[in-house]
C-alpha positions in Angstrom: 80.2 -10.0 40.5 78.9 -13.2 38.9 78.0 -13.3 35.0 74.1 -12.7 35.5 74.4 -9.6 37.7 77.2 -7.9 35.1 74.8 -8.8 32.5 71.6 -7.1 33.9 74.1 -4.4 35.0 75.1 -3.9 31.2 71.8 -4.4 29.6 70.7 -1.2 32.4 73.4 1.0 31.4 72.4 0.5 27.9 69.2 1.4 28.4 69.8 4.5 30.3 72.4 5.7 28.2 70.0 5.2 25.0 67.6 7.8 26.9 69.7 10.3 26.0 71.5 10.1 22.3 71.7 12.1 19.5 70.3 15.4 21.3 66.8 13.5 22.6 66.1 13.0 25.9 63.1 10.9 26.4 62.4 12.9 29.5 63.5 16.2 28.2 61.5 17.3 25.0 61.1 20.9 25.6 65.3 20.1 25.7 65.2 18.0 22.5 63.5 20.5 20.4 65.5 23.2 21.4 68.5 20.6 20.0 66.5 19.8 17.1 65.7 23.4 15.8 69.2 24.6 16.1 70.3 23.8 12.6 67.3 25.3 11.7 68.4 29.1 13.4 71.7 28.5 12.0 70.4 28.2 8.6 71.5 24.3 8.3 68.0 23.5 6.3 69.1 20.4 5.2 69.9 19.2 8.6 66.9 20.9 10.3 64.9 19.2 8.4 66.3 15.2 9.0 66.5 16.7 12.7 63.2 18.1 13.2 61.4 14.8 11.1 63.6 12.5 13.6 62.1 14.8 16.7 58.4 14.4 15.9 58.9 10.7 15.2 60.6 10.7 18.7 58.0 13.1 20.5 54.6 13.0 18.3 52.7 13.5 21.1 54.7 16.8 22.7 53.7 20.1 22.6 56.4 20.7 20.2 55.4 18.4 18.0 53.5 21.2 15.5 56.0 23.7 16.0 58.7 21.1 14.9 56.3 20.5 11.4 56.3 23.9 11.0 60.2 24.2 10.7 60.2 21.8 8.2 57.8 23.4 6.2 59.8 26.8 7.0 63.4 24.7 5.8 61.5 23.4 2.8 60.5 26.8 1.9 63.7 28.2 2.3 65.4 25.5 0.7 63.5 26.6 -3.2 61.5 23.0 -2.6 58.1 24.7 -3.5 56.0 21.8 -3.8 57.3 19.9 -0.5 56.6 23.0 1.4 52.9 23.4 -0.1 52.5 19.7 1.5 54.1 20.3 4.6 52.3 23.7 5.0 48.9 22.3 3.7 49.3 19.3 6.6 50.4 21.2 9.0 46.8 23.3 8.9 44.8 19.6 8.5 46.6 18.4 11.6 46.1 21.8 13.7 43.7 24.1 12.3 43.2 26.5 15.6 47.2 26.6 16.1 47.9 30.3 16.1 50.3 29.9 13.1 47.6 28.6 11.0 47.2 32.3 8.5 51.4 32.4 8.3 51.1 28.4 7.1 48.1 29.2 5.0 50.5 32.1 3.4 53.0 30.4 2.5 51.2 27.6 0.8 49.6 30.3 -1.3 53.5 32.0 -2.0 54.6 28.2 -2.3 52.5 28.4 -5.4 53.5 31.1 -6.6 57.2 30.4 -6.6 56.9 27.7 -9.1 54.5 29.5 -11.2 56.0 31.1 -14.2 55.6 34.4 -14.6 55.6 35.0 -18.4 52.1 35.8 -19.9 53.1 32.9 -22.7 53.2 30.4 -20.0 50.2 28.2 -18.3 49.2 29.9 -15.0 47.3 26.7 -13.4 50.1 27.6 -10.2 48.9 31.3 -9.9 45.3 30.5 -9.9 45.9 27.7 -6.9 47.9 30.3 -5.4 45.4 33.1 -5.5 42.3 30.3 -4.3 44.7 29.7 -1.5 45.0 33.0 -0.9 41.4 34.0 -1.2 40.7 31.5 1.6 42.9 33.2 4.0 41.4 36.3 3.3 38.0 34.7 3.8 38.6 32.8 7.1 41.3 35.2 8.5 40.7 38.8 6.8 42.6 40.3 9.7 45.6 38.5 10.0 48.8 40.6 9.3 48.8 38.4 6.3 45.8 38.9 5.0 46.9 42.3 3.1 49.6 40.8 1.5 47.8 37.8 0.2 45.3 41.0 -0.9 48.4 42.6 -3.1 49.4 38.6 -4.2 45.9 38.2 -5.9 45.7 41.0 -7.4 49.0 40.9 -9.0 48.0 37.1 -10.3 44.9 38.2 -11.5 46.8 40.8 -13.5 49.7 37.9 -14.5 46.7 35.3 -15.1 44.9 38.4 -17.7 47.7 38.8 -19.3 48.0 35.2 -20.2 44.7 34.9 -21.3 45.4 38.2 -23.5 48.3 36.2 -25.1 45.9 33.5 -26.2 43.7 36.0 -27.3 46.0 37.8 -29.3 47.2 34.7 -31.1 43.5 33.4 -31.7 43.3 36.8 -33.5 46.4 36.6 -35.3 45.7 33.5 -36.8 42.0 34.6 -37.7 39.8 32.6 -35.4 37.7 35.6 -34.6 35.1 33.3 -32.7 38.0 32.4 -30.4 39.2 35.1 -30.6 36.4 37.1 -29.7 35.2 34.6 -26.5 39.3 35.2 -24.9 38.7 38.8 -25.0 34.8 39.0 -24.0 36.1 36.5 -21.2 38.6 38.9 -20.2 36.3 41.7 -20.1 34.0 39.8 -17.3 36.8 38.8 -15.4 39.1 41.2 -15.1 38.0 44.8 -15.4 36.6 46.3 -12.5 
């Protein structure tokens, strides 16, 4: 075999054998995914994540493709990293708003929230109140999902966290005799949160 033929012959095999590396198969990505979400059912969220991410660079066009964005939202999620889930979540319902996981992701965006929200009345409660808006517009746009009830139960335990705060203000407005304060904390708690 002379020089030219053994080089084509090389550069061929190198191609073909870059078709299928690292789990992808160019031709294969119902295959691929199924490599790239293992980690992710073996609880390997770090590596699902770099795995998935490399997938829908490899295969953005695939019907996978979403349900690979949604398992890194999911990792994110799991992994405590609130705020990069929000994103992920929040994206994945821009990019495919009739996608039949479109109330879990609007869900979790909400609970995203909510994590990283404090939960002491002394605290600012600018998380909850996102939460419970992203909440409310599940319940608007999907008020029979199976999550719909529990986003339900979420706002009204923020409300309650988010009255309490504002009580806390109120009380120290009173404490430290600024009765018009005072006064406009509670009269504002009044309106919005008794029934």
């Amino acid at each position: 075999m002379d020089g030219k033929k053994l080089l084509y012959l090389s550069i061929l095999l190198a191609l073909l054998s870059s078709c299928v590396t690292d789990g992808y198969d160019v031709n294969n990505p119902q295959e691929s995914y199924d490599n790239a979400r293992t980690p992710y059912e073996n609880r390997n969220y770090e590596i699902a994540i770099k795995r998935l991410g490399e997938f829908k660079s490899r295969f953005p066009y695939s019907r996978f493709a979403a349900e690979a964005e949604l398992l890194i939202a999911h990792s994110q999620f799991e992994l405590g990293k609130y705020a990069e889930a929000s994103v992920a979540y929040s994206t994945f319902v821009r990019l495919h708003p009739k996608h039949k996981e479109v109330p879990l992701a609007l869900y979790r965006v909400g609970l995203s929230y909510w994590k990283d929200a404090p939960d002491s009345a002394d605290r600012e409660q600018e998380f909850t109140e996102i939460a419970i808006n992203k909440w409310q517009a599940l319940v608007s746009k999907y008020p029979n999902s199976s999550f719909a009830e529990e986003a339900r139960q979420h706002i009204k335990e923020g409300q309650r966290r988010i009255a309490e705060s504002e009580q806390f203000v109120a009380n120290f407005y009173c404490r430290k005799g600024h009765w018009h304060a005072c006064a406009y904390r509670n009269e504002q708690i009044i309106e919005r949160y008794t029934e």
